[in-house]
Biotite code that builds the C-alpha atoms (Angstrom):
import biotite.structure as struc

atoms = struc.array([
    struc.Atom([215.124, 92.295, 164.418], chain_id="A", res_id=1, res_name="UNK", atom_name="CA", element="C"),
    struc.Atom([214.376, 89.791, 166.917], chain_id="A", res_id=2, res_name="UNK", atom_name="CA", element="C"),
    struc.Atom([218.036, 88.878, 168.681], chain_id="A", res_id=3, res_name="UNK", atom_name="CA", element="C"),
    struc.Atom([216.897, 86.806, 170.761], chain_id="A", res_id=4, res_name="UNK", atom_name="CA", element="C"),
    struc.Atom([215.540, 84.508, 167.635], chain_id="A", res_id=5, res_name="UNK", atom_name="CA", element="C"),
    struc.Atom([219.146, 85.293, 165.902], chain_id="A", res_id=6, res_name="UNK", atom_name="CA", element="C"),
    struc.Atom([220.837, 84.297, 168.512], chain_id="A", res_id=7, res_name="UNK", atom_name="CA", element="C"),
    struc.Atom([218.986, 80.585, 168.346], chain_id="A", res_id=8, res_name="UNK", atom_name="CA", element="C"),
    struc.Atom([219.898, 80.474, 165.033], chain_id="A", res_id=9, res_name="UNK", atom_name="CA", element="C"),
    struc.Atom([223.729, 80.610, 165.600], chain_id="A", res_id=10, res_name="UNK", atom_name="CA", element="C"),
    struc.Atom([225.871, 77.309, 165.004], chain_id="A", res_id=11, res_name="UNK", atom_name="CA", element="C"),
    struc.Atom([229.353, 77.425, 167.785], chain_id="A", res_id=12, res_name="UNK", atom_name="CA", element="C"),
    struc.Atom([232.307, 74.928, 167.437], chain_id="A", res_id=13, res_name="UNK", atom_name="CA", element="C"),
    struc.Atom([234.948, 74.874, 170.103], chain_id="A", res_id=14, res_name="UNK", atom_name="CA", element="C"),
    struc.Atom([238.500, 74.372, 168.315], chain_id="A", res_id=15, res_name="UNK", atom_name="CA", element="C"),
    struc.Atom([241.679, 74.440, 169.491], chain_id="A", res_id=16, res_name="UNK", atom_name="CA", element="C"),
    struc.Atom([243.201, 77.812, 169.876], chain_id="A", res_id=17, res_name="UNK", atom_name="CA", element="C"),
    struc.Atom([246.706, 78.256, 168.055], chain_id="A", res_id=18, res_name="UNK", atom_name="CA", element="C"),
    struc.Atom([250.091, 80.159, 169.212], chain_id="A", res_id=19, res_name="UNK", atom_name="CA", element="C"),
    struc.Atom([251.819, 79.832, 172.490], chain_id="A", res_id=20, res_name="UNK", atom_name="CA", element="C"),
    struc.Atom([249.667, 78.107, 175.588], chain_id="A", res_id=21, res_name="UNK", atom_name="CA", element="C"),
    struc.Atom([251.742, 75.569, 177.255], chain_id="A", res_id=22, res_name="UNK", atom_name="CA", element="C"),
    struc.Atom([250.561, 72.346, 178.420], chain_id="A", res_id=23, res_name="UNK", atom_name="CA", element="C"),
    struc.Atom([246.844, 73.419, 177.631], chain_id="A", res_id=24, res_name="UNK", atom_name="CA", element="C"),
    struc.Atom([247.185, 74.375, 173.757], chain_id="A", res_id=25, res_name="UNK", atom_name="CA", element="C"),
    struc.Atom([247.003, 70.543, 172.772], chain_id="A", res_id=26, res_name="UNK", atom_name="CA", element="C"),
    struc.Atom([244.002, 69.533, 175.113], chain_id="A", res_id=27, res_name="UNK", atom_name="CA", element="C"),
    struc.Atom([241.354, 72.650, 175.745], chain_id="A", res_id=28, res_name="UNK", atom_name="CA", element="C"),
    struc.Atom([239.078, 73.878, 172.751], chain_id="A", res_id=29, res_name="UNK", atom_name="CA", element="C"),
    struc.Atom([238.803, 77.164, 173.922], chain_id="A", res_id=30, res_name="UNK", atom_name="CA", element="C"),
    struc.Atom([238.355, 79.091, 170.547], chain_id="A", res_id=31, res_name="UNK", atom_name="CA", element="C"),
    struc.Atom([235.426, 79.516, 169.411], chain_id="A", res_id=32, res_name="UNK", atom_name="CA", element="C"),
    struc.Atom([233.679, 80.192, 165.858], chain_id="A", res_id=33, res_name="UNK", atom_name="CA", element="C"),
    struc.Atom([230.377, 81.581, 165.089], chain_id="A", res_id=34, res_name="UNK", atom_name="CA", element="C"),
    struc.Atom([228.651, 80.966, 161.859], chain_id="A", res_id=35, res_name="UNK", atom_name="CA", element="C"),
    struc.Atom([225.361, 82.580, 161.229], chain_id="A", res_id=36, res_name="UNK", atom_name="CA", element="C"),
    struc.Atom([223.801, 81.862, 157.180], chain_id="A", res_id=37, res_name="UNK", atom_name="CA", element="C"),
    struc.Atom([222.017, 85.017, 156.745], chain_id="A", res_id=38, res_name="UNK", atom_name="CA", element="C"),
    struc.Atom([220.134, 83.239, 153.536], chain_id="A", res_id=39, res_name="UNK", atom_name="CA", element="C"),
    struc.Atom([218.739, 80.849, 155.853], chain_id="A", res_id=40, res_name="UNK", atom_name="CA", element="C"),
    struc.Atom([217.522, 82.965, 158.821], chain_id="A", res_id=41, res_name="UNK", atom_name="CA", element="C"),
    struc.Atom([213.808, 83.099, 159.733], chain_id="A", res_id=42, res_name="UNK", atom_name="CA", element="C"),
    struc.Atom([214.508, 85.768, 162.563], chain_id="A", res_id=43, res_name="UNK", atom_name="CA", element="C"),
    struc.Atom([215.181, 88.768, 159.286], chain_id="A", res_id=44, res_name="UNK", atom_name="CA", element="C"),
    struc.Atom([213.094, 89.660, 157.282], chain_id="A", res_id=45, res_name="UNK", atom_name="CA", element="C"),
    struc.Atom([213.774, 89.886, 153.268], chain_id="A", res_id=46, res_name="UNK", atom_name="CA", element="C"),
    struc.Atom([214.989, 93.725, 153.240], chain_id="A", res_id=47, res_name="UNK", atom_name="CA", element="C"),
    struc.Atom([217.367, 93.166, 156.221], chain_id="A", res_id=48, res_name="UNK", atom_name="CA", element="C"),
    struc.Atom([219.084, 90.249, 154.478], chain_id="A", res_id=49, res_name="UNK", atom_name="CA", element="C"),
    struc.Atom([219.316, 92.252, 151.702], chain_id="A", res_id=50, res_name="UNK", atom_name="CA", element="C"),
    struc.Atom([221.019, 95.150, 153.668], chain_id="A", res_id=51, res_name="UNK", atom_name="CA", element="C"),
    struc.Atom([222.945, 92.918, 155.403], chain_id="A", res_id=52, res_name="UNK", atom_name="CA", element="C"),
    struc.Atom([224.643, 91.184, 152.439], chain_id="A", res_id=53, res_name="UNK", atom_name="CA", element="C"),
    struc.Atom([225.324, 94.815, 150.905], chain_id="A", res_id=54, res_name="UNK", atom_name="CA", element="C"),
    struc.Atom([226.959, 95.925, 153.901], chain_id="A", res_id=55, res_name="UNK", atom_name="CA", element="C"),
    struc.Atom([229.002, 93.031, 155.159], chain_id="A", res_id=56, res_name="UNK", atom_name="CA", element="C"),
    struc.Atom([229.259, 91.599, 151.353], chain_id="A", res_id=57, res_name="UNK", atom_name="CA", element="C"),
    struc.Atom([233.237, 91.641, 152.502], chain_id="A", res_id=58, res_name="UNK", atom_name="CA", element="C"),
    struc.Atom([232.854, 89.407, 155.544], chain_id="A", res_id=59, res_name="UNK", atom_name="CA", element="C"),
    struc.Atom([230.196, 86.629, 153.726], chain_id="A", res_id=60, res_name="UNK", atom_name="CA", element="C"),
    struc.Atom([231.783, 83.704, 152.288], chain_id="A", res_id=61, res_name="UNK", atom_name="CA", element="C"),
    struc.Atom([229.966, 82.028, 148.784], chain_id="A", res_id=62, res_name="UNK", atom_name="CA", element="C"),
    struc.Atom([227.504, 80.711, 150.705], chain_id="A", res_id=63, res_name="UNK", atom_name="CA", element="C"),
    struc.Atom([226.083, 84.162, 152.518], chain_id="A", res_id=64, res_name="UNK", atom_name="CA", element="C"),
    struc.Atom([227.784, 82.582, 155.788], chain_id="A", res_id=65, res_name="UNK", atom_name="CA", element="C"),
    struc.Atom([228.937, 84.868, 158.056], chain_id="A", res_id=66, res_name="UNK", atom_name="CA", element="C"),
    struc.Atom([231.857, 83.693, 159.954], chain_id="A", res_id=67, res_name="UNK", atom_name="CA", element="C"),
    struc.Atom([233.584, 85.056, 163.531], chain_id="A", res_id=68, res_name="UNK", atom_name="CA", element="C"),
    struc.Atom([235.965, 83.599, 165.617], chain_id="A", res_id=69, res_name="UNK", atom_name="CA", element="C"),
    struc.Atom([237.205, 84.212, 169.174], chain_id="A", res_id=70, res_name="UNK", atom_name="CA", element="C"),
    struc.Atom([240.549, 83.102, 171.194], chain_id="A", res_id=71, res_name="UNK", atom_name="CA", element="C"),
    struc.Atom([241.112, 86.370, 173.516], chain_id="A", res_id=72, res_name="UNK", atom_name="CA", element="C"),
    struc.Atom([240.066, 84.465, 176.711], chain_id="A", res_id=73, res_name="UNK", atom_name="CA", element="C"),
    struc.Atom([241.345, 80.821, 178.177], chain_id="A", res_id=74, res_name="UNK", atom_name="CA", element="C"),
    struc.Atom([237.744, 80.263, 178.659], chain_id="A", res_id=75, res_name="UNK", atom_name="CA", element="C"),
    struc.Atom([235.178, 78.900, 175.781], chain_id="A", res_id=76, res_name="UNK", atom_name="CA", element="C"),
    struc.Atom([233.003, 80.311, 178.149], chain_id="A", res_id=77, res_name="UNK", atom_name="CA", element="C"),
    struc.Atom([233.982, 83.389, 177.562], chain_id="A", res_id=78, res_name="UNK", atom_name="CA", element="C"),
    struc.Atom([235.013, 83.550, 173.982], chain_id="A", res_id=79, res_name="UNK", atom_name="CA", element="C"),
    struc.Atom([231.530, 82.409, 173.523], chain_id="A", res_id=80, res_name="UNK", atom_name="CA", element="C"),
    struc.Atom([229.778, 85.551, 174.889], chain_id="A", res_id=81, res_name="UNK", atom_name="CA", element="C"),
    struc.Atom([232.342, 87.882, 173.205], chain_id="A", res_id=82, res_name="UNK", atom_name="CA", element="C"),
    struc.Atom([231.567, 86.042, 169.874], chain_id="A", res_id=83, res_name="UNK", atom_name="CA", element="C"),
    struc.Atom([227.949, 86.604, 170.655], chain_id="A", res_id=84, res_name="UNK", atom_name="CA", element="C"),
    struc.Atom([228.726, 90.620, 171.718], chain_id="A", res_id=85, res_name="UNK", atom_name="CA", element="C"),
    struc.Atom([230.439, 91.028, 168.530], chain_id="A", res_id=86, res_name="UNK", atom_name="CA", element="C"),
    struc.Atom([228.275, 89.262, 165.912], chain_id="A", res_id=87, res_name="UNK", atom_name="CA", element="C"),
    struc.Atom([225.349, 91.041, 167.601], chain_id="A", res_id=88, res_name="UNK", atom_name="CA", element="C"),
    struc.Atom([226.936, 94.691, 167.299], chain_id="A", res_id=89, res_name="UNK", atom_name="CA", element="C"),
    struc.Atom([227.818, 94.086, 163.769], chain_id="A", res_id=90, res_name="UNK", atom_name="CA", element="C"),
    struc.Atom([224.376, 92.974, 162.799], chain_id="A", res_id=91, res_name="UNK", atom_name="CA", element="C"),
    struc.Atom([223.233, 96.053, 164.324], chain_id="A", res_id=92, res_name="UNK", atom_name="CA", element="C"),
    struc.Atom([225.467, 98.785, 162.826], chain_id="A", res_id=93, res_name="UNK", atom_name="CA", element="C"),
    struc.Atom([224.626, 96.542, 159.257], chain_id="A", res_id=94, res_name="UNK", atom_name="CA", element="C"),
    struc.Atom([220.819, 97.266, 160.133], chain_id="A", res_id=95, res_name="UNK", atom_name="CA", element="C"),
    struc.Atom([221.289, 101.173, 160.436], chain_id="A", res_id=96, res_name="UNK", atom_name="CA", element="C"),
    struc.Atom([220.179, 102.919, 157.129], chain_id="A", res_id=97, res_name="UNK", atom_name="CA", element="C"),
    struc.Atom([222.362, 105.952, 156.651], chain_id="A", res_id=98, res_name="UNK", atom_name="CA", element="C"),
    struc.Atom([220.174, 109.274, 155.571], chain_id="A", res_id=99, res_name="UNK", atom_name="CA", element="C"),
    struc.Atom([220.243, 111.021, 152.356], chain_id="A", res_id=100, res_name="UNK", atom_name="CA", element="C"),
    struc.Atom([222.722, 113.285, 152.492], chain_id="A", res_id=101, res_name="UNK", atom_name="CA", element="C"),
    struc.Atom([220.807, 116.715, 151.046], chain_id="A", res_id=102, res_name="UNK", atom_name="CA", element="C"),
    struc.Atom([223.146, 119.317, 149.020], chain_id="A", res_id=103, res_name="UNK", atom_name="CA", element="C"),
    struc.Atom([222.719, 122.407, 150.283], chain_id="A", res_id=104, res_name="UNK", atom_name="CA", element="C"),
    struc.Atom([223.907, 125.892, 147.961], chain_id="A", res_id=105, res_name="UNK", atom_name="CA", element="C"),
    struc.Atom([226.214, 127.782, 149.674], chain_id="A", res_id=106, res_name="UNK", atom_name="CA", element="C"),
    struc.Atom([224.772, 131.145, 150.601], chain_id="A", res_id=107, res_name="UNK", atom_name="CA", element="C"),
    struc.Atom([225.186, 134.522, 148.441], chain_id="A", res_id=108, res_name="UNK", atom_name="CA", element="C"),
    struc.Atom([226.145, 136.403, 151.555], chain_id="A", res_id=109, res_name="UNK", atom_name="CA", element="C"),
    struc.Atom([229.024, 133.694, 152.066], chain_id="A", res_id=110, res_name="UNK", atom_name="CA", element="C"),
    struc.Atom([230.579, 133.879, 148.560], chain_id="A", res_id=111, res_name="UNK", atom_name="CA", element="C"),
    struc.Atom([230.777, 137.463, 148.591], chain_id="A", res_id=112, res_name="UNK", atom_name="CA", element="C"),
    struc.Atom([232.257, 137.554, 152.048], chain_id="A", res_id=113, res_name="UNK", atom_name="CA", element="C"),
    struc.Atom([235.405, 135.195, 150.550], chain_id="A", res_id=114, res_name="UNK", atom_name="CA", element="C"),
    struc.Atom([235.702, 137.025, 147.781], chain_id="A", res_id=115, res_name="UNK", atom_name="CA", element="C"),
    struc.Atom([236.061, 140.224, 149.357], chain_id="A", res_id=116, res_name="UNK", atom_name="CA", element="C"),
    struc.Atom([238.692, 138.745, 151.458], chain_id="A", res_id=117, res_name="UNK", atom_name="CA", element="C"),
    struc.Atom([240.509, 137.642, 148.663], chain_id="A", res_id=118, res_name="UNK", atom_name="CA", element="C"),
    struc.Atom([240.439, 141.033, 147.460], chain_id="A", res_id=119, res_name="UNK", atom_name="CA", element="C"),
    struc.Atom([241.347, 142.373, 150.341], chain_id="A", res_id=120, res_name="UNK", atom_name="CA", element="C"),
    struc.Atom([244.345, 140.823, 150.353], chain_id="A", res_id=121, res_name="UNK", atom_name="CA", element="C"),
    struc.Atom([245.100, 141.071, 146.671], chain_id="A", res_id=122, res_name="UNK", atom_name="CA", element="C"),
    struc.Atom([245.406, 144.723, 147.304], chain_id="A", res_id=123, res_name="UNK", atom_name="CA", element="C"),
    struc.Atom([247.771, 144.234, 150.902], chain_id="A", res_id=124, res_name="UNK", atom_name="CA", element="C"),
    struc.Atom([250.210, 141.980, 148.261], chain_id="A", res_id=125, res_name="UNK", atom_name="CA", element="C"),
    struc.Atom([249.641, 144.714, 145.185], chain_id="A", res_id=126, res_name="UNK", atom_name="CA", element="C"),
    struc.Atom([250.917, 148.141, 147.580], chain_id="A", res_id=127, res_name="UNK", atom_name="CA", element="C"),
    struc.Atom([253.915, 146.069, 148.648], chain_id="A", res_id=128, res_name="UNK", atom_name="CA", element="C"),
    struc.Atom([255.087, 145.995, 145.465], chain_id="A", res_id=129, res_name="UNK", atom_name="CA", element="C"),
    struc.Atom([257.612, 148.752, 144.608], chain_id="A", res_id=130, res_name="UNK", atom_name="CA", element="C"),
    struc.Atom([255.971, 151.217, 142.656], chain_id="A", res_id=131, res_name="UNK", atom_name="CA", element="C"),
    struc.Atom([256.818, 151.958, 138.732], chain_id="A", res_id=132, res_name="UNK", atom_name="CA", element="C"),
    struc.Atom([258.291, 155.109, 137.694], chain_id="A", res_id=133, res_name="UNK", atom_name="CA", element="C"),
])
């Protein structure tokens, strides 16, 4: 994964930030949204697409666009490079290819162990008991 050939590939539009702001919320575009097709990209190959739309299959729209948007700073500046942060960390924790969890058999030793402890305290609960006459 190239990111610096991802991040080329990334469309931003400034928009107008909604909620409270004052005299600024009408005039300053300071939110900003990221799109990134992953269909289209040139910078990932065909089996990272592939993983990419399994694991964010939630966050894709129809077209395989995947869509973030940023308002937590009063800069577009700013809310530009968090977008950026953000869309990068995703697409690397999408990359990561979880291992193959192996069963392993629990060992003889073990099983014996519990169930001498649960007969161990079978017999603790049975002499409690008042006895029969």
């Amino acid at each position: 994964m190239d990111t610096q050939k991802i991040i080329s590939e990334l469309d931003f539009k400034a928009v107008r930030s909604s909620g409270a702001g004052g005299q600024n919320v009408n005039k300053v575009s300071s939110k900003v949204v990221l799109s990134f097709n992953v269909d289209r990209s040139q910078a990932l190959s065909t089996d990272e697409k592939q993983l990419i739309s399994q694991k964010l299959q939630n966050r894709l729209n129809a077209d395989q666009t995947l869509v973030l948007s940023c308002d937590e700073d009063r800069s577009q500046l700013r809310n530009k490079e968090i977008a950026k942060k953000r869309f990068l960390d995703l697409i690397t924790k999408a990359l990561v290819v979880q291992k193959v969890r192996k069963a392993t058999k629990i060992p003889k030793s073990v099983i014996k162990k519990r169930l001498k402890a649960k007969k161990s305290l079978s017999d603790i609960k049975q002499n409690r008991r008042k006895p029969i006459i």
